[in-house]
C-alpha positions as CSV (number, residue, x, y, z in Angstrom):
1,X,18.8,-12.6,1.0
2,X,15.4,-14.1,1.9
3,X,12.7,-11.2,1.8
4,X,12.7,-7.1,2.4
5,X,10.4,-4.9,4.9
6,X,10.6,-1.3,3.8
7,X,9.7,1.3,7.2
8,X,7.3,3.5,7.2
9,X,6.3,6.6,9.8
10,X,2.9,6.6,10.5
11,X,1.1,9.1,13.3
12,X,-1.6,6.7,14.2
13,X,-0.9,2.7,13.8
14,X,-4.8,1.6,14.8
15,X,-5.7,3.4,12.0
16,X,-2.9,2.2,9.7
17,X,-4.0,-1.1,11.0
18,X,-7.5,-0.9,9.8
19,X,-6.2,0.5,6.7
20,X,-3.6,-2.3,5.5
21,X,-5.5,-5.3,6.5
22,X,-8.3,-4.0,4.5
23,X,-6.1,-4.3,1.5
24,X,-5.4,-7.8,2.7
25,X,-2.3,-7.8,4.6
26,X,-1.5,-9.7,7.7
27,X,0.4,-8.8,10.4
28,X,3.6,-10.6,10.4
29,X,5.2,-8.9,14.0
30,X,3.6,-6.1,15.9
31,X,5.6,-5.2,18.7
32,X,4.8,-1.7,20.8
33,X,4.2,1.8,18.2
34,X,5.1,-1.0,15.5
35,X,3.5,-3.3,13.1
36,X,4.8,-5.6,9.5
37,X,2.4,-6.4,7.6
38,X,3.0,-9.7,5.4
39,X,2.4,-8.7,1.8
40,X,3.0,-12.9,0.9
41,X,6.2,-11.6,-1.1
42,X,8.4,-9.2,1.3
43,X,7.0,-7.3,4.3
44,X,5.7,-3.7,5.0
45,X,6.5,-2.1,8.4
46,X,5.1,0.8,10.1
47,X,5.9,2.6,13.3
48,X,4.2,5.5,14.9
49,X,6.0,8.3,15.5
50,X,4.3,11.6,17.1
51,X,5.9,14.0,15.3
52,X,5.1,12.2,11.8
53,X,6.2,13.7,8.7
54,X,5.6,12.7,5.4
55,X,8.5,12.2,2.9
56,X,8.3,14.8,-0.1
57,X,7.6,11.6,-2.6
58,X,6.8,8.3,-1.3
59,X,5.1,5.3,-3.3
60,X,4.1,2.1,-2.1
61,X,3.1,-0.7,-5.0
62,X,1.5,-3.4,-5.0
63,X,1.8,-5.6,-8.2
64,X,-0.9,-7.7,-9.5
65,X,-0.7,-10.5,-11.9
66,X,-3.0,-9.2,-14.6
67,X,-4.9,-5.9,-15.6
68,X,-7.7,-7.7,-14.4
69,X,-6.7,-8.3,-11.0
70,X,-5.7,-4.5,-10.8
71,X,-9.5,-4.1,-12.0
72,X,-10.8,-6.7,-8.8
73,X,-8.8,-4.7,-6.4
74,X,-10.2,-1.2,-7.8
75,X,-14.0,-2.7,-7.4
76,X,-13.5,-4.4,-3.9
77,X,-12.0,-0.8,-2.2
78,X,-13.7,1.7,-4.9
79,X,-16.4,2.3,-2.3
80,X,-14.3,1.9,0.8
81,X,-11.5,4.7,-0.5
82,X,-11.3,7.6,-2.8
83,X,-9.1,5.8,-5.8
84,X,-7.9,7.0,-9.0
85,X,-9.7,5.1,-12.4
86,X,-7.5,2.1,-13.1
87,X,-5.5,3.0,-16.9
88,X,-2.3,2.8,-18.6
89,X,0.4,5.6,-17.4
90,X,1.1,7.7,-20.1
91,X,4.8,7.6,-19.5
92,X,5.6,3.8,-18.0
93,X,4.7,0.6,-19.2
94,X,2.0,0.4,-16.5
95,X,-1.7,-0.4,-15.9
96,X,-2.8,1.2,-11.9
97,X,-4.5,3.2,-10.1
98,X,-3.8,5.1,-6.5
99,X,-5.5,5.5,-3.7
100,X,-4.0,7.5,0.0
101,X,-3.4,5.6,3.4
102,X,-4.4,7.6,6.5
103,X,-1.1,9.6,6.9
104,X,-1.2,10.8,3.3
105,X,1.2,7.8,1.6
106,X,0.1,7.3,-2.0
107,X,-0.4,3.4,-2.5
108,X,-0.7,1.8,-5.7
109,X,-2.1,-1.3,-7.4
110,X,-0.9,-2.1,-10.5
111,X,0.2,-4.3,-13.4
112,X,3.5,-4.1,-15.0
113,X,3.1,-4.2,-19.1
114,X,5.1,-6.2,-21.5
């Protein structure tokens, strides 16, 4: 194996667009109703889909190098996006916060402990 994309629905892809590259993703391929998005270690694909649903429980993660990197990423989209406080999970070893995409997916930022 080289690398992984994981496939997402998503009802509108300009907006998903605008979303993901403001997290700093690039789009790898984009091809009509789809787009992957380079994360720099494995790739992030959406494609829009009218009828849309979202999955009971989905999580996308992002992991950072450092607590202090999950910090830098909470300050530079604190004022852009509604995000959870970064802080230790109570029950896994992990420092993170959350924020939503525009379909509702719950993305995360964080820092595994140990």
């Amino acid at each position: 194996m080289k690398s992984m994309v994981n496939f997402y629905a998503c009802s509108d892809l300009k907006k998903t667009d605008v979303f993901y590259q403001s997290l700093g993703l690039k789009i790898f391929r984009s091809e009509p109703g789809c787009n992957i998005y380079d994360s720099g270690y494995g790739y992030l694909g959406f494609l829009q889909k009218d009828d849309m649903k979202l999955p009971d429980y989905s999580c996308i993660s992002f992991d950072c190098e450092n607590e202090e990197e999950v910090d830098t990423v909470y300050e530079s989209l604190m004022d852009k996006y509604l995000c959870t406080v970064p802080q230790k999970h109570p029950k896994y070893s992990v420092y993170s916060f959350f924020l939503k995409d525009p379909d509702g997916y719950t993305v995360e930022f964080q820092y595994i402990l140990d």
